[in-house]
C-alpha positions in Angstrom: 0.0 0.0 0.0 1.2 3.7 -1.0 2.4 6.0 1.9 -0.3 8.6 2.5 1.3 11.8 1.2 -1.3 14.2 0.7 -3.6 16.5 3.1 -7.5 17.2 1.7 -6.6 20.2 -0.2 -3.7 19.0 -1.9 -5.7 15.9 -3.5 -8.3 18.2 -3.9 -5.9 20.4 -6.2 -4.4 17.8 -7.8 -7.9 15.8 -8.7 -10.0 18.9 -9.1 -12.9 17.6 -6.5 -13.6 19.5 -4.0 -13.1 18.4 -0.7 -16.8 18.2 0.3 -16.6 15.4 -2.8 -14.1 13.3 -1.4 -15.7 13.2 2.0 -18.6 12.0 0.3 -16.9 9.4 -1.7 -15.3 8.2 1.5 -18.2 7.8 3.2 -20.5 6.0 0.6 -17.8 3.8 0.4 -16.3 4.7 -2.6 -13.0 5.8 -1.6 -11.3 3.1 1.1 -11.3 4.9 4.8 -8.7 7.7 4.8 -5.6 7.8 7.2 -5.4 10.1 9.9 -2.4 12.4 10.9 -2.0 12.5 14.4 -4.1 16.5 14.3 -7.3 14.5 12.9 -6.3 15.7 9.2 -7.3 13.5 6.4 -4.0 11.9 4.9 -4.3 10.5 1.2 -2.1 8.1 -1.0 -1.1 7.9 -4.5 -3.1 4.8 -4.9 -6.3 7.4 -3.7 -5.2 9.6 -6.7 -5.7 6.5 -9.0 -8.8 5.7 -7.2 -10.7 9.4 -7.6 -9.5 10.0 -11.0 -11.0 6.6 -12.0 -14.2 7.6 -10.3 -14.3 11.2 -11.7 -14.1 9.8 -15.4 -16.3 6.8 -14.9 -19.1 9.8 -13.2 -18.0 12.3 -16.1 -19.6 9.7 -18.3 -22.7 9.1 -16.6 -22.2 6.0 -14.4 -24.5 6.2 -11.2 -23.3 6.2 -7.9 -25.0 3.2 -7.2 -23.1 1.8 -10.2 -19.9 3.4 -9.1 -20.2 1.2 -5.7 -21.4 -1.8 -6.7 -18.0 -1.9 -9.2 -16.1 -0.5 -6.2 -17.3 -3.5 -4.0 -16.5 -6.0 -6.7 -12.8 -4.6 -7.1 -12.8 -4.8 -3.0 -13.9 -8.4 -3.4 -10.6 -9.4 -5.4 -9.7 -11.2 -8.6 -12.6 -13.4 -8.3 -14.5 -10.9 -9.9 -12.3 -9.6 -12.8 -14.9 -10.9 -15.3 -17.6 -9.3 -13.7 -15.6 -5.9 -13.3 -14.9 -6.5 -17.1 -18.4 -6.6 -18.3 -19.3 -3.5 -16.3 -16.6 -1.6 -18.2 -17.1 -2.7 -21.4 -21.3 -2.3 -21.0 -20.3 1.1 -20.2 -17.8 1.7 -22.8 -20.4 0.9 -25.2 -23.0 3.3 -23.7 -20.3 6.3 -23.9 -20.3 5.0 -27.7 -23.3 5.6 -28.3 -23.4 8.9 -26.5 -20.1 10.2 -28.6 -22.2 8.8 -32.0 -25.1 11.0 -30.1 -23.0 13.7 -30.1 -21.5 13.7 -33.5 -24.8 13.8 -35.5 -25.4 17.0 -33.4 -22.5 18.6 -34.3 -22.8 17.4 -37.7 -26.4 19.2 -37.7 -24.9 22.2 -36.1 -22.2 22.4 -38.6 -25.1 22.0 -41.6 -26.8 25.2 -40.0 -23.9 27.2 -39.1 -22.8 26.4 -42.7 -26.3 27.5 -44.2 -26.3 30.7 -42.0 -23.0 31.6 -43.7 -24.0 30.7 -46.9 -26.6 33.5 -46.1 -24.5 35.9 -44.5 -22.6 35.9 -47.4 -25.3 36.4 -49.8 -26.9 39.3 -47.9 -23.4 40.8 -48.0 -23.0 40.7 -51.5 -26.6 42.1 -52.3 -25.7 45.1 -49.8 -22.7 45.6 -51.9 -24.6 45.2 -55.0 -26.6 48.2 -53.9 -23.7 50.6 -52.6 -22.0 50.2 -56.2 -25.3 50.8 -57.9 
């Protein structure tokens, strides 16, 4: 196990949750109890780091908390349930798919209308000139 290293603040800074988030994570059970210094402080470990910026990009992409625990219980639970950790990942791999394919017919909409309202910015600027030279 890593040496804890790092005060609330600093893994806040270095993780970009606040530290109102990692109190919450550690006591849903998300995050593994947190050492103590001997003034009551909160004392974190490299092996936290890995832990919260796993959790921040598996939340970015929209798994639940719920979710989130029930893979954080599994990993807990050891080896014995690699394949089951495996299919959680990949069935949510596949649902961020499907979000990015989501996401690229907007854009690809967006681009056809900010394409069109060019197309017609352009034309009203050349009947404006039309007129001035006239």
């Amino acid at each position: 196990m890593s040496k804890p290293t790092y005060q609330s603040q600093e893994i806040a800074d270095i993780t970009g949750l606040p530290i109102s988030t990692l109190r919450y994570y550690e006591r849903i059970g998300l995050l593994d109890p947190v050492e103590r210094a001997d003034n009551g402080h909160r004392l974190y470990s490299d092996r936290d780091i890995l832990r919260v910026e796993f959790l921040k990009r598996v939340r970015a992409t929209g798994m639940s908390i719920k979710e989130m625990q029930h893979y954080v219980n599994l990993y807990r639970e050891g080896e014995s349930t690699l394949i089951e950790r495996k299919r959680i990942l990949s069935a949510h791999r596949t649902t961020i798919l499907a979000q990015m394919d989501e996401l690229q017919d907007t854009v690809d909409f967006l681009d056809m209308k900010i394409d069109r309202y060019t197309r017609e910015e352009h034309s009203l600027s050349e009947k404006e000139n039309t007129l001035v030279s006239e």
